[in-house]
C-alpha positions in Angstrom: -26.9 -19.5 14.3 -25.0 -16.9 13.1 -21.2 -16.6 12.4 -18.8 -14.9 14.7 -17.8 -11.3 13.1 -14.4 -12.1 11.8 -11.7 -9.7 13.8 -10.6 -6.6 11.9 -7.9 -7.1 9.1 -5.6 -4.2 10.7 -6.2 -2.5 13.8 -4.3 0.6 16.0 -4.4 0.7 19.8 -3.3 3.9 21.1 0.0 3.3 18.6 3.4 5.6 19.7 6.6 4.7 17.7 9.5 6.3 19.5 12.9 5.8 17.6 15.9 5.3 19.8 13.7 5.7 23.0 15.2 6.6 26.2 18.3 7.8 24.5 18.9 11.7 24.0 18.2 11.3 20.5 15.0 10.2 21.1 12.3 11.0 18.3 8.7 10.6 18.2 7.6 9.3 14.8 3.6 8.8 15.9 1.4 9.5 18.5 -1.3 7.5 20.1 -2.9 6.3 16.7 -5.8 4.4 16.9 -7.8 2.9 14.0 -10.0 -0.2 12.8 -10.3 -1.4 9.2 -12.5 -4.2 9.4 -12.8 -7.8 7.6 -15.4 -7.2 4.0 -15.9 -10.1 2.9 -15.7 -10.5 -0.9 -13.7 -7.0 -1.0 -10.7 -4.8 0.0 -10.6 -1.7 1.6 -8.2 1.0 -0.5 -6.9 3.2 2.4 -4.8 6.3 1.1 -2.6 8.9 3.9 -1.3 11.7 3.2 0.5 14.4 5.3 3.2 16.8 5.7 6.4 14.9 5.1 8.1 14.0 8.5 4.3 12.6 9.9 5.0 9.2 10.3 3.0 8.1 7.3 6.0 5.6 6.2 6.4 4.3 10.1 2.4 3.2 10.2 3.1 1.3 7.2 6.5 -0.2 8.2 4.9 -1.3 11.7 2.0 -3.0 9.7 4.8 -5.1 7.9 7.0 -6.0 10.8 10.0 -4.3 9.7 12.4 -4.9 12.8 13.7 -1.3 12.4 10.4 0.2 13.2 8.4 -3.1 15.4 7.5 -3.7 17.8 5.9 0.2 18.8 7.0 2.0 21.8 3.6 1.8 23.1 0.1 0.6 22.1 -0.6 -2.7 19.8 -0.6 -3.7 16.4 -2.9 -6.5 15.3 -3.5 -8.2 12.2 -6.8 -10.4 12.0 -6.3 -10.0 16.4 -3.5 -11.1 17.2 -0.4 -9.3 17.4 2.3 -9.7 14.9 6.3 -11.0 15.3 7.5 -10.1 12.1 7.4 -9.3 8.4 4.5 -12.3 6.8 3.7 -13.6 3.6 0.3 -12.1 4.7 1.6 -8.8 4.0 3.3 -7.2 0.6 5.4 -3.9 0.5 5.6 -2.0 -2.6 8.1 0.4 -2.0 8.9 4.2 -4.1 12.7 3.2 -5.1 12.6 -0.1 -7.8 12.9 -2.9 -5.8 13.4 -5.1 -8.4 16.9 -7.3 -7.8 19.1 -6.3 -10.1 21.0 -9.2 -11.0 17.6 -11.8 -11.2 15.1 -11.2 -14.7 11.6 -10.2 -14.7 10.5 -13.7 -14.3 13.3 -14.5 -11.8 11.9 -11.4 -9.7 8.3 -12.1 -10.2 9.2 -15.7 -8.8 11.2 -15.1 -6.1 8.3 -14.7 -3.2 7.1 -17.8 -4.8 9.9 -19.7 -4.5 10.9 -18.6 -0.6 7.5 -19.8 0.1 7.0 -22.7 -1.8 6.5 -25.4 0.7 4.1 -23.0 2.4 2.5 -22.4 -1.0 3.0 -26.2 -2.0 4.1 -25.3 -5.6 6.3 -27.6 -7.3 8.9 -25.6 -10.0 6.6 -25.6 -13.0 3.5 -24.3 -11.0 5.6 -21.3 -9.6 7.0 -20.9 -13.3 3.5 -20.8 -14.9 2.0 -18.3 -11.9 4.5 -16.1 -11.8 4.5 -15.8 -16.0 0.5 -15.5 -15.5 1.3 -12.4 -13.1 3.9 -11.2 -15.7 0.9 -11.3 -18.3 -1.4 -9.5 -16.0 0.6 -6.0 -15.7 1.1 -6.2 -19.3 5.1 -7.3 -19.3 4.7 -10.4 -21.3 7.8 -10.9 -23.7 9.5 -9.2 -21.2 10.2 -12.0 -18.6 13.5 -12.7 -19.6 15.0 -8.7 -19.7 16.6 -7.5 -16.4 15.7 -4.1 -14.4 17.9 -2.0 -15.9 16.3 -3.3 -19.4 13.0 -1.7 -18.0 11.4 1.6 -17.7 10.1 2.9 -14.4 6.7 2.2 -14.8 7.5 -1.5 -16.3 10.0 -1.9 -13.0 7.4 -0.9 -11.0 5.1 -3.5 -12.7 7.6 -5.9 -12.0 7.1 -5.2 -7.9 3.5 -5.3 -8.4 3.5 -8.8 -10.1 5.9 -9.7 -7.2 4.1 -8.6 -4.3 0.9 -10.4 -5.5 2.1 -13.1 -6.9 1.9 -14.7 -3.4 -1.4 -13.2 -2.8 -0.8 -11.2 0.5 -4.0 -10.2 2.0 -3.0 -6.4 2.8 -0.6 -4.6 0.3 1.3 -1.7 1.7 2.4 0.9 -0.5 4.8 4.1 0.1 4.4 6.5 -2.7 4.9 4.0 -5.5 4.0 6.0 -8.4 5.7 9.5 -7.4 9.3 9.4 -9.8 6.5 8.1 -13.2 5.2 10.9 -15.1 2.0 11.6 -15.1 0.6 10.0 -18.5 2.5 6.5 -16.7 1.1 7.0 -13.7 -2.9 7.2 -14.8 -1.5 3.5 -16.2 -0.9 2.8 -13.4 -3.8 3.4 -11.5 -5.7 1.4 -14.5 -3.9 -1.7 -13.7 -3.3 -1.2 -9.7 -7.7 -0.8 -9.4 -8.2 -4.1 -12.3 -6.1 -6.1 -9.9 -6.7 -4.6 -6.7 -10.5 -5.8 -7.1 -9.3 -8.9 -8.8 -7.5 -10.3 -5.4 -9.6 -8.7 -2.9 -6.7 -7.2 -0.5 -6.5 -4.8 2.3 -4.4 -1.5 0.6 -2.5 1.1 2.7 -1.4 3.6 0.6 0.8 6.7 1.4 1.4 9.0 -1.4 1.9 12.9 -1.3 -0.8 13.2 -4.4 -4.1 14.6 -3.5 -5.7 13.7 -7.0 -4.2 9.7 -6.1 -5.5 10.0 -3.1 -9.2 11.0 -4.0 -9.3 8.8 -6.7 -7.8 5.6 -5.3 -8.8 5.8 -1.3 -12.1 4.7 0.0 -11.0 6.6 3.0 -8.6 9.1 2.6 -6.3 9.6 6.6 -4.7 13.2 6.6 -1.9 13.1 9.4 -1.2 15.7 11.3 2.5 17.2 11.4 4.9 15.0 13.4 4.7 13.2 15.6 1.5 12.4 13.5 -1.7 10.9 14.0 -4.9 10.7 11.9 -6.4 14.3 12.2 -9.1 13.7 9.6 -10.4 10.9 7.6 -12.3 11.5 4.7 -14.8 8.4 3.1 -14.9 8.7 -0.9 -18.4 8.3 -2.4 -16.5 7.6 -5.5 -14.9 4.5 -5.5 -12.7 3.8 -8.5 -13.8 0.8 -10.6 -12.0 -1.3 -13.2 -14.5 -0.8 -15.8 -14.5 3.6 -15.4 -11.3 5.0 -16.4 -9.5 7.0 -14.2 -9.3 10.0 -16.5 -13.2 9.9 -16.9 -13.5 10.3 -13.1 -11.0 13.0 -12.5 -13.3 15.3 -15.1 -16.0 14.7 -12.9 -17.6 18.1 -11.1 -17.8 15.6 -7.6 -14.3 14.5 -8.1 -13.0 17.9 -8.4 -14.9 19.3 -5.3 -13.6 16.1 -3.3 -10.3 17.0 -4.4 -10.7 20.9 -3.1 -12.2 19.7 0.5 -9.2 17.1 0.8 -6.9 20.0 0.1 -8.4 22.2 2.1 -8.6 19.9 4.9 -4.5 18.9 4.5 -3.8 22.8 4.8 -5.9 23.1 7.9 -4.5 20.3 9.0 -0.6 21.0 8.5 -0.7 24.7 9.3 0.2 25.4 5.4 -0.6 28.4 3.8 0.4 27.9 0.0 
């Protein structure tokens, strides 16, 4: 007998997000979005969005969380494994663009503060949430710096710090909103390194908006290009180049197949958003 296909990790019925709806200053975010990102087992699908700013991008990830200042949608449904959600979940991780790191808490402090929130859920007594969160500090490479505060850190080491924190309590889907885009360019290759090494190391769901064409090529098995607003997906675009923990990223972006994804992505946004430049 065979199992019952597991329902879909994150799925979009006929999604509309209307902001103060009903009201003249009405504004229509998104538009009847509809997609399905099913359950792999033993894996996690890397979804990267771009768009022309103004599309919505941020709303479809903020309505995946459960953010009260953008759920429940106007119209349409948002499920999570089928059902429908009534709130932000320990299921689900945000890594935002500004350093989210609290300021007045350490590295280690930060890095155990979803932990500690949850730790009946979790069932971790004070030395287990110690020692996982300091093996999460280890894992994005901030050892000997668990005891420094945020404005001790560079940006890519703050943004470290969110990583370790968002999967220190092993969400299933991580939601990202253009983590990398204030790094340079030398910090953010980094991080792609250690985001694809961990990404395949916990198995999760990723949304990923970001307003790089190059990150979103190399890091989205399916790449969503949204329309101007009020968006919706007007193409998606599979990768046949997957990145892997044991290529680097700077090997892949020299690749001839890379480069020409790259061009039809681009080519694709500007049809897409009516740009010309």
């Amino acid at each position: 007998m065979t199992s019952p296909k597991p329902s879909p990790v994150v799925e979009f019925r006929g999604v509309t997000k209307i902001f103060d709806y009903g009201t003249p200053r009405a504004f229509k975010a998104i538009d009847d979005v509809s997609f399905v990102v099913e359950d792999t087992p033993g894996a996690g699908e890397f979804i990267t969005i771009v768009g022309p700013s103004g599309c919505g991008k941020s709303t479809v990830l903020n309505l995946i969380a459960g953010f009260a200042s953008h759920y429940p949608p106007t119209f349409g449904e948002v499920l999570i494994r089928g059902e429908s959600i009534t709130g932000p979940g320990i299921d689900r991780g945000m890594i935002f663009q500004q350093y989210s790191s609290f300021p007045h808490l350490t590295v280690l402090q930060n890095v155990s503060f979803g932990l500690r929130v949850n730790r009946g859920r979790l069932n971790l007594s004070r030395n287990q949430i110690r020692a996982e969160a300091m093996s999460w500090i280890e894992r994005v490479g901030l050892d000997g710096h668990q005891n420094k505060y945020p404005h001790q850190l560079s940006g890519g080491q703050q943004q470290r710090v969110a990583i370790a924190r968002t999967l220190a309590v092993k969400p299933r889907i991580i939601l990202m909103d253009e983590p990398f885009s204030a790094l340079d360019e030398p910090t953010r290759v980094d991080m792609h390194r250690l985001l694809v090494k961990l990404w395949h190391e916990v198995e999760a769901t990723v949304f990923m908006v970001t307003h790089s064409i190059s990150e979103a090529v190399y890091l989205g098995d399916r790449v969503w290009i949204f329309t101007p607003g009020p968006g919706k997906i007007g193409m998606e675009i599979s990768d046949s180049l997957p990145p892997r923990p044991d290529v680097d990223p700077e090997d892949i972006m020299l690749q001839p197949h890379f480069l020409e994804a790259i061009r039809a992505v681009g080519d694709a946004f500007k049809r897409i958003s009516g740009a010309h430049s």
